[in-house]
Backbone as numpy.savetxt, mean C-alpha at the origin, in Angstrom:
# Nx Ny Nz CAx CAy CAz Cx Cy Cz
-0.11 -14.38 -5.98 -0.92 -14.46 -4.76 -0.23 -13.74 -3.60
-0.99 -13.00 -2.99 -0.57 -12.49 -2.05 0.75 -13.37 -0.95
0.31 -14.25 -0.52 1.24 -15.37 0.37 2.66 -15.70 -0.92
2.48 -15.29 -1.67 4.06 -15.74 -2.29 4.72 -14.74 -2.67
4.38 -13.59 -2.22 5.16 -12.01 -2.20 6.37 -12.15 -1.59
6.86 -11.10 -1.39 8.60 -10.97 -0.76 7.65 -11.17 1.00
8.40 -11.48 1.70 8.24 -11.56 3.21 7.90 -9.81 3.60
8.30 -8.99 3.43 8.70 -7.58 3.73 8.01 -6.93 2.65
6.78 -6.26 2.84 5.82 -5.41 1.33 5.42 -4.21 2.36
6.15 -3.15 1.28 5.91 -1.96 1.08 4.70 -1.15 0.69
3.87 -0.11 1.11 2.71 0.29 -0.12 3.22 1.52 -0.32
3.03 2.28 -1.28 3.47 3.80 -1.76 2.68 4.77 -2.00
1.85 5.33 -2.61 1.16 6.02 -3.46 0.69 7.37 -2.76
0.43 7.71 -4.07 0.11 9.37 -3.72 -1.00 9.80 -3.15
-1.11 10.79 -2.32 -2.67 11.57 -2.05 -3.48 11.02 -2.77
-4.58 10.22 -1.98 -6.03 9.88 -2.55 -5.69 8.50 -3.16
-4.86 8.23 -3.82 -4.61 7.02 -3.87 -5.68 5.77 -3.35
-5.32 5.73 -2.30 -6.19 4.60 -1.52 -5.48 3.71 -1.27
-4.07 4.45 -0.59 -2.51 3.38 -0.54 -3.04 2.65 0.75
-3.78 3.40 1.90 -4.07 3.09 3.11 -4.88 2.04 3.81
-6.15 2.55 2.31 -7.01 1.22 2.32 -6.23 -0.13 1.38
-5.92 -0.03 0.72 -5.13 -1.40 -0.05 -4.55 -1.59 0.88
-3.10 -1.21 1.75 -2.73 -1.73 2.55 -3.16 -2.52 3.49
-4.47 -2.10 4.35 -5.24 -2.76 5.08 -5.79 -3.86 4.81
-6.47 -3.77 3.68 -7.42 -5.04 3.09 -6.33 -6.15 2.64
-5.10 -5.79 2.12 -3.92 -6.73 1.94 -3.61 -6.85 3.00
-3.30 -6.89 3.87 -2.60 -7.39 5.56 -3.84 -8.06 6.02
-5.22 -7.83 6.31 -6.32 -8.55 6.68 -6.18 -10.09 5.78
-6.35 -9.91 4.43 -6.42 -11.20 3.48 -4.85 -11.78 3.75
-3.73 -11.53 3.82 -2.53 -12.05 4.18 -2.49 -12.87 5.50
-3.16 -12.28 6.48 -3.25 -13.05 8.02 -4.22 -14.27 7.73
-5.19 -14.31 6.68 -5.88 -15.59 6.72 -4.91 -16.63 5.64
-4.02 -16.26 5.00 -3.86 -16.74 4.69 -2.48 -17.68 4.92
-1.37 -17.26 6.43 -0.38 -17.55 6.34 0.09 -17.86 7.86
0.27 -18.96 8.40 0.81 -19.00 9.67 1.65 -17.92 10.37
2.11 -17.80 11.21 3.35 -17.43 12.24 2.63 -15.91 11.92
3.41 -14.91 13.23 2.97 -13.29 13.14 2.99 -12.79 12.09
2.00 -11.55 12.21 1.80 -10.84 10.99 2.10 -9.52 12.07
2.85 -8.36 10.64 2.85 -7.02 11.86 2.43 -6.48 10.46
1.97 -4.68 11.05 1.37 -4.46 10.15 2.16 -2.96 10.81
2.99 -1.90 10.05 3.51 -0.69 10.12 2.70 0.64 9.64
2.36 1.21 10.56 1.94 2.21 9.46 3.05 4.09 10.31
3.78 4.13 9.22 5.02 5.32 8.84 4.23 6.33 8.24
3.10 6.43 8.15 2.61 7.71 7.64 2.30 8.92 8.76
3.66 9.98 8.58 3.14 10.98 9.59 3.37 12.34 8.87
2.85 11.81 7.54 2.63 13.00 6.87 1.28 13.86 7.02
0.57 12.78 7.08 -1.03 12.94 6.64 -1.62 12.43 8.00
-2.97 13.44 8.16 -3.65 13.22 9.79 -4.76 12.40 9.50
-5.14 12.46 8.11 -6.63 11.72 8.21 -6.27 10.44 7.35
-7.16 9.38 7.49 -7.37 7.94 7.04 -6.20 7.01 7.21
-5.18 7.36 8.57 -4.30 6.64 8.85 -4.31 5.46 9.55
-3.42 4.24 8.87 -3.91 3.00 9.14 -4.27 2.71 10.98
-3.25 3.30 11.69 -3.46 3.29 12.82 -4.65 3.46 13.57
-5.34 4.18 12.84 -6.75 4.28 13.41 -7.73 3.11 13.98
-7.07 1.77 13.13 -8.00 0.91 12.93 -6.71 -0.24 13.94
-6.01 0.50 14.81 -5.34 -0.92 15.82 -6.32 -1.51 16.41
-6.98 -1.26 17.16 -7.86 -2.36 17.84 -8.09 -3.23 16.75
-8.62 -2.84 15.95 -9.18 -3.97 15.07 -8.29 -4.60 14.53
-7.16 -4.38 14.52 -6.35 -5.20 13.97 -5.49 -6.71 15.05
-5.49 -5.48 15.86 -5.34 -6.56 17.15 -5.98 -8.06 17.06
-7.08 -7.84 16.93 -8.41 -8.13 16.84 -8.05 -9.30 16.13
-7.71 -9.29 14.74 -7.54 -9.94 13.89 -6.37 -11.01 14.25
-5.39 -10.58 15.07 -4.40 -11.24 15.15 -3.10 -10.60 14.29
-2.87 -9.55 14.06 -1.89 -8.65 13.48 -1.58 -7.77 14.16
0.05 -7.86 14.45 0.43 -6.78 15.34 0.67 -5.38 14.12
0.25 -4.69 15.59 0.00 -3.22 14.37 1.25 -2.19 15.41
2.18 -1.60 14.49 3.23 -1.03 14.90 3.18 0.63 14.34
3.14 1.46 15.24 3.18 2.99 14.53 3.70 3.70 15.42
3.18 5.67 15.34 4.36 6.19 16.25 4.33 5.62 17.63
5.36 6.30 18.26 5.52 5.71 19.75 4.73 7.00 20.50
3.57 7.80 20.12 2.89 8.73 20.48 1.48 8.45 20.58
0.77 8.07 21.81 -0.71 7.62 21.66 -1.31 8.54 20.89
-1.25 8.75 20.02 -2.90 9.64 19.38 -3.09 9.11 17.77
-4.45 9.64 17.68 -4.60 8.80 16.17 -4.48 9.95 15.22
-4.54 11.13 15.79 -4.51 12.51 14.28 -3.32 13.66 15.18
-3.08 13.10 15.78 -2.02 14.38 16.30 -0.75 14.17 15.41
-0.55 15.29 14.52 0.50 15.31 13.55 2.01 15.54 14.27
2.79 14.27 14.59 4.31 14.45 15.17 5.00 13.42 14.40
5.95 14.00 14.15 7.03 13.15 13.27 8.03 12.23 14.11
6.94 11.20 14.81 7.68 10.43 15.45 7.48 8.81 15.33
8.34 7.77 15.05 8.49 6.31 14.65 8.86 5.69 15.42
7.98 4.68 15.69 8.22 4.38 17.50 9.77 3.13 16.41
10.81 2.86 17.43 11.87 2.14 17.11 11.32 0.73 17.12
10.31 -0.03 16.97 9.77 -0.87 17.13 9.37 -1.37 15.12
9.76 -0.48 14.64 9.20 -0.75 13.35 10.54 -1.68 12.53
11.80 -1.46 12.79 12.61 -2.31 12.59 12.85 -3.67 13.09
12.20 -3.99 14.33 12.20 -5.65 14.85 11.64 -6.39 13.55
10.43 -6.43 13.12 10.55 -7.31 11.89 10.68 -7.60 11.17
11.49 -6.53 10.27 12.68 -6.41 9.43 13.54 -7.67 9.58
14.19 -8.09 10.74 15.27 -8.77 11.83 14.57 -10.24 11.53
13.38 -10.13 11.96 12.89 -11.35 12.28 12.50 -12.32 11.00
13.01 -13.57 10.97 12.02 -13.65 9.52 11.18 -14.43 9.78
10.41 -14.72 10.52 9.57 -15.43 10.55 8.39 -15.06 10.64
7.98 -13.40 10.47 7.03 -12.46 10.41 6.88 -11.84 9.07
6.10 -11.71 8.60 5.40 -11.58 7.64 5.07 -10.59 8.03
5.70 -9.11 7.22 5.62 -7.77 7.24 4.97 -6.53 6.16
4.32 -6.07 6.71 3.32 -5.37 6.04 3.62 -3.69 6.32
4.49 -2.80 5.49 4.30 -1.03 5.43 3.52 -0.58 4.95
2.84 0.72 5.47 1.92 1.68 4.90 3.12 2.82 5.00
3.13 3.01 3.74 4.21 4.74 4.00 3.56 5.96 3.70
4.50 7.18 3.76 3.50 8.02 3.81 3.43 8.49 2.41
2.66 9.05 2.08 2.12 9.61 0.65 3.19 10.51 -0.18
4.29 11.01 0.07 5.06 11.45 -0.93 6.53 11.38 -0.41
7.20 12.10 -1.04 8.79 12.05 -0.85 8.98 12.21 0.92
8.58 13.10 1.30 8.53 12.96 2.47 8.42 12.27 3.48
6.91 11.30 2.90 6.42 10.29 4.02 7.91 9.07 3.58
8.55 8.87 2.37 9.51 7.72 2.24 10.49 7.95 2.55
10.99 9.38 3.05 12.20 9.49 3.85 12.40 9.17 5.25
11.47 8.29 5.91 11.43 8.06 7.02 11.95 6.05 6.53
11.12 5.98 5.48 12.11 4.67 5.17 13.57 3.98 4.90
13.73 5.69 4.02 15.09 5.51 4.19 16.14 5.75 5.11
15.60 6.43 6.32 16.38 6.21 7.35 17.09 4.68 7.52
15.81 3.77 7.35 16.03 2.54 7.63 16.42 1.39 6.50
16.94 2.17 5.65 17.00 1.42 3.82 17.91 0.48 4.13
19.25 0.61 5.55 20.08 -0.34 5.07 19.43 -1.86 5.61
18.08 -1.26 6.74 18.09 -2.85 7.26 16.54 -3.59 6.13
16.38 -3.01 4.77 15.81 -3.61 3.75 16.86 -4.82 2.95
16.94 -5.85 2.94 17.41 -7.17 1.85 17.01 -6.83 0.86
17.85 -6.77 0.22 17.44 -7.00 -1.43 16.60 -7.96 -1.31
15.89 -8.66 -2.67 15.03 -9.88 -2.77 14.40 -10.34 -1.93
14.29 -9.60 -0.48 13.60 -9.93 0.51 12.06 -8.87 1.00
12.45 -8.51 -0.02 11.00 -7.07 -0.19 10.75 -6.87 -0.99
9.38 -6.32 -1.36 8.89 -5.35 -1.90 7.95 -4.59 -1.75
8.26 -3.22 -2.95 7.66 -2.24 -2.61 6.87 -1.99 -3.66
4.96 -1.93 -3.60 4.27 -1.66 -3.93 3.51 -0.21 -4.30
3.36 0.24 -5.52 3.09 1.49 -6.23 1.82 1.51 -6.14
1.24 2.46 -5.39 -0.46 2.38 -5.68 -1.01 3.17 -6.59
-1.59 3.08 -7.67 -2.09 4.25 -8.72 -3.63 4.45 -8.83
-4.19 5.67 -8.82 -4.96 5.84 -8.87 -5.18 6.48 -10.01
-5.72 6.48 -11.16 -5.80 7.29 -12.65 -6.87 8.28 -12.33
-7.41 8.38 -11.14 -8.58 9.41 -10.92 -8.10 10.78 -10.70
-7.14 10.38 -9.49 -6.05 11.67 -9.23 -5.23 12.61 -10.25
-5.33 14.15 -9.74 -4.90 14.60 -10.38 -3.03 14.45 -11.15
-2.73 14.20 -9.95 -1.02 14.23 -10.93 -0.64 12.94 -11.06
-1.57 11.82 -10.95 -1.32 10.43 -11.39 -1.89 10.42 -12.82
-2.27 10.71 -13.41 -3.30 10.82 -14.49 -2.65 10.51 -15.87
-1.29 10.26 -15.88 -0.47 9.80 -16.84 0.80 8.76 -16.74
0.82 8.27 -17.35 2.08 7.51 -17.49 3.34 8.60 -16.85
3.63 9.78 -17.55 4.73 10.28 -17.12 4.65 10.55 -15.81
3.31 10.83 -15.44 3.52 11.79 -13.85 3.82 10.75 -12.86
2.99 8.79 -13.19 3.26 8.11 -12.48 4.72 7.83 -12.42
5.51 7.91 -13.44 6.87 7.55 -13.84 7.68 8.32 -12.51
7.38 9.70 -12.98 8.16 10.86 -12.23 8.18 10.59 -10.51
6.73 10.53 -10.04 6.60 10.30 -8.55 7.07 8.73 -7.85
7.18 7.60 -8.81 7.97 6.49 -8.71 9.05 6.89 -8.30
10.03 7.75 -9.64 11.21 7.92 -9.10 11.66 8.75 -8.22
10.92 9.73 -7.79 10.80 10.52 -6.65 11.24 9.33 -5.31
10.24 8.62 -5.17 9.96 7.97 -4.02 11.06 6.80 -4.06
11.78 6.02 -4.88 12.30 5.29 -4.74 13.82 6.47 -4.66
13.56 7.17 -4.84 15.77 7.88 -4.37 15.11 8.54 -3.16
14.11 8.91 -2.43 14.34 9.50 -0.94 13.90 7.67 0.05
13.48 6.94 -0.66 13.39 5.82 0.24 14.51 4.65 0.38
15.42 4.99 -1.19 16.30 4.55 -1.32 16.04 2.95 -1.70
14.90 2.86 -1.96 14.64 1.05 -2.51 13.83 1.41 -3.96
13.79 0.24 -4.36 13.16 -0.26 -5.51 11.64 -0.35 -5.81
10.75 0.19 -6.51 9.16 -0.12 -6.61 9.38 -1.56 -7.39
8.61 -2.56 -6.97 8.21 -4.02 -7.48 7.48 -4.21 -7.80
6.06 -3.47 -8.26 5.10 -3.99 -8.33 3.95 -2.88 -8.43
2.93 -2.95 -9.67 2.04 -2.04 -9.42 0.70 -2.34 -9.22
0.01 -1.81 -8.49 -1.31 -1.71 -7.75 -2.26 -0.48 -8.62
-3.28 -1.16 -9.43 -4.33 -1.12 -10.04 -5.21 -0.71 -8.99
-5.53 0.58 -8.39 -6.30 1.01 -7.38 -7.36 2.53 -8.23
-7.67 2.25 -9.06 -8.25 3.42 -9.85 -9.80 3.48 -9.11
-10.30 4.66 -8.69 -11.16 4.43 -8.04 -12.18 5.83 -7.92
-13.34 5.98 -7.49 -13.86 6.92 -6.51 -14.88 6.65 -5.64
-14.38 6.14 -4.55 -14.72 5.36 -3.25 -15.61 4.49 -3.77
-17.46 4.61 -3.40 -18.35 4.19 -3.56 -18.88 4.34 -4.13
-18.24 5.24 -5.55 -18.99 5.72 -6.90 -17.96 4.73 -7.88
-17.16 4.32 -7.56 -16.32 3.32 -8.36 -17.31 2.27 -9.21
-17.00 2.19 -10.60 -17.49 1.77 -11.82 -16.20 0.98 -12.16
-16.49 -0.15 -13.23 -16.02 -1.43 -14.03 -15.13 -0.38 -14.93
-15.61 0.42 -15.30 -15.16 1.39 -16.50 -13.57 2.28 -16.07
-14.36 2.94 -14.66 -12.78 3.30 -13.29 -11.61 2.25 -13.98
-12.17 1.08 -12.90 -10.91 -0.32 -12.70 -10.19 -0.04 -14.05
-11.08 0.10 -15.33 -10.02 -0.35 -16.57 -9.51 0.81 -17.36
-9.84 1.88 -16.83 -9.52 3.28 -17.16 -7.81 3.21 -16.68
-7.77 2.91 -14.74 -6.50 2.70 -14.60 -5.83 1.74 -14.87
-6.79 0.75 -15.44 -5.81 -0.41 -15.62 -5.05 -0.55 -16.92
-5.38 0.23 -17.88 -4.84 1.14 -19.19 -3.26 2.04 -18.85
-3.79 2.91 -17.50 -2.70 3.40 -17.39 -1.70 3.13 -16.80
-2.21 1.44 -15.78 -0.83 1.03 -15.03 -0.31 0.10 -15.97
-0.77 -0.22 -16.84 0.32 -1.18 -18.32 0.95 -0.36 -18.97
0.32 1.22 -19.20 1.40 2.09 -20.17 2.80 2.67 -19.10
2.42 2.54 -17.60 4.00 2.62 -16.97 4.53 0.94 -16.61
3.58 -0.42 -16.72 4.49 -1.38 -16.67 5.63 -1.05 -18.28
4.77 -1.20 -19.40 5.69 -1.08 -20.40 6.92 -0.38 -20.48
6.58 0.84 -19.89 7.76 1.78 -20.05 8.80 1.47 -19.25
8.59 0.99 -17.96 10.33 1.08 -16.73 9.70 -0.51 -16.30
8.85 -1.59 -17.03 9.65 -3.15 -16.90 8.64 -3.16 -15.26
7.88 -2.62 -14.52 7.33 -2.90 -13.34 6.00 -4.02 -13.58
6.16 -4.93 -13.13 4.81 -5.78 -13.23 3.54 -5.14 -12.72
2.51 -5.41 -13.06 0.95 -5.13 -12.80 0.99 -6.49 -11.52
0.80 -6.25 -10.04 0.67 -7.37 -9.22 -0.77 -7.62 -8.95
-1.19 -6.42 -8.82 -2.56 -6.38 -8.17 -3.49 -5.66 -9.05
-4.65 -5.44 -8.84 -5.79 -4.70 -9.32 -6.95 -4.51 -8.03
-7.34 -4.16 -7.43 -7.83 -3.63 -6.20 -9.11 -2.80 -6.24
-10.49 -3.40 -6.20 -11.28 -2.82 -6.10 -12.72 -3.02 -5.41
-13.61 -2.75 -5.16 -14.77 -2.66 -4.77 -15.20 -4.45 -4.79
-15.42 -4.73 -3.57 -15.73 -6.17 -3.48 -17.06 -6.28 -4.52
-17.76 -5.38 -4.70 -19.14 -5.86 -5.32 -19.13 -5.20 -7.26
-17.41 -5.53 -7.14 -17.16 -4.65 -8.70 -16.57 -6.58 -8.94
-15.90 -6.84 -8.19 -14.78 -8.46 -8.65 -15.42 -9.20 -9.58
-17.04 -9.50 -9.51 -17.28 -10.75 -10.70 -17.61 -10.12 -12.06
-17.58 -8.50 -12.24 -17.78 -7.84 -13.16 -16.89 -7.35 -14.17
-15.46 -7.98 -13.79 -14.24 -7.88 -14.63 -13.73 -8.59 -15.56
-13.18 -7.62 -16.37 -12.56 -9.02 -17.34 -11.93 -10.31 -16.99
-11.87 -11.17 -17.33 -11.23 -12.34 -16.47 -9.85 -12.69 -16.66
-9.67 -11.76 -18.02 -7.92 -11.51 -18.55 -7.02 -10.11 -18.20
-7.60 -9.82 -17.18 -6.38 -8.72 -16.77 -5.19 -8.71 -15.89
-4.28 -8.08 -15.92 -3.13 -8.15 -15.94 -3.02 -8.17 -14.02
-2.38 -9.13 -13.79 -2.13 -9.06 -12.15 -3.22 -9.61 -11.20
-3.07 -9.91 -10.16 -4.51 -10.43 -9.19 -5.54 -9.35 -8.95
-6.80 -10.38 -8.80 -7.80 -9.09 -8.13 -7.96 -8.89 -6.60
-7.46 -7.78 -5.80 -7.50 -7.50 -4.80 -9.06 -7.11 -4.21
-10.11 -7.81 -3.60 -11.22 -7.36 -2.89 -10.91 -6.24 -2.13
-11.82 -5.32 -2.54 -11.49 -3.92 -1.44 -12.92 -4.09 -0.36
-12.76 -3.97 1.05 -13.63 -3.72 1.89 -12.95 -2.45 2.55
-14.37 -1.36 2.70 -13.96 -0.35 3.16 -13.75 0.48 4.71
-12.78 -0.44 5.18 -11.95 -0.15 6.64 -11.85 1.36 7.10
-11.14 2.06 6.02 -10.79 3.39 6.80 -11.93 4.23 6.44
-13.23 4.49 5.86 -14.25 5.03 5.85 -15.44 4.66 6.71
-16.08 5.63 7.67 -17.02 5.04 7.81 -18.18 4.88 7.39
-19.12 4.39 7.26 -20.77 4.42 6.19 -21.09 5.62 5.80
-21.09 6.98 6.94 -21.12 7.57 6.25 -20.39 8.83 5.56
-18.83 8.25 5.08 -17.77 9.26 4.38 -18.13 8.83 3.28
């Protein structure tokens, strides 16, 4: 269940993924579910479009502090991290939520900050999408794992069943990737945590698959993307 995760959760994944939206819809369902602050990071200044930041007011809104660059704009591409993203690291009584950025790049901004990560006090979540092109196998997911965990300098914990294509997403999608996130749990020992999809896909699943089902509502699209 979401509320019995590490205090400190990471999201990862590649272009298209849908690391941005999982992130979101997990920090929304986390705030109902858990007293004291919630912050919510989003380190992606790789990528200009579907960044979590877009959606601060609303998060405000919710009661989640939302932390990103220290540069007002929502698509102006600057490689800047407001110093505010390490306070709840510090704190433990906040319940912390990263969006990183989409490849080696976007996780070298984490590892700036790797030493103030605890062991056993985090984790970091793999988002897979089997739709995408260089996710599309066990090896390629393998490869970009380990990519991302030596420039971020932490550990992946956990994989995220996010197989998808937006609002064309099918039962058939979900278990297409959910095939391929057991052939990389098997191989490097990573648990299946989540499975993540289309709120109006959830009562249409097997009821024996591997990891929780994450409801997806679609935040960073609007009606009509």
């Amino acid at each position: 269940m979401i509320k019995d995760d590490k205090r400190v959760r990471l999201f990862i994944g590649h272009y298209g993924s849908g690391k941005s939206e999982v992130s979101i819809n997990y920090v929304t369902q986390l705030r109902k579910m858990v007293d004291g602050e919630v912050a919510f990071a989003d380190l992606d200044i790789v990528n200009v479009y579907f960044r979590t930041r877009e959606k601060k007011e609303e998060l405000k809104a919710m009661g989640i502090n939302p932390i990103d660059s220290s540069i007002e704009t929502d698509t102006l591409d600057l490689p800047a991290v407001s110093a505010q993203v390490m306070t709840p690291l510090h704190e433990k009584d906040v319940n912390y939520v990263l969006d990183v950025g989409g490849d080696n790049v976007g996780t070298r901004v984490v590892g700036r900050f790797a030493e103030h990560f605890v062991e056993g006090d985090y984790d970091m979540f793999c988002v897979v999408n089997a739709n995408r092109e260089q996710t599309q196998t066990a090896e390629d997911v393998i490869r970009f794992i380990k990519s991302m965990e030596e420039t971020s300098k932490l550990k992946v914990t956990g994989l995220i069943n996010n197989t998808h294509f937006i609002r064309q997403t099918t039962v058939e999608d979900v278990l297409k990737g959910q095939k391929l996130a057991k052939e990389v749990s098997e191989l490097t020992g990573i648990p299946i945590k989540y499975v993540s999809c289309l709120r109006s896909l959830v009562d249409l699943l097997p009821s024996d698959l591997e990891g929780d089902i994450l409801p997806i509502d679609l935040y960073m699209r609007e009606i009509w993307m």
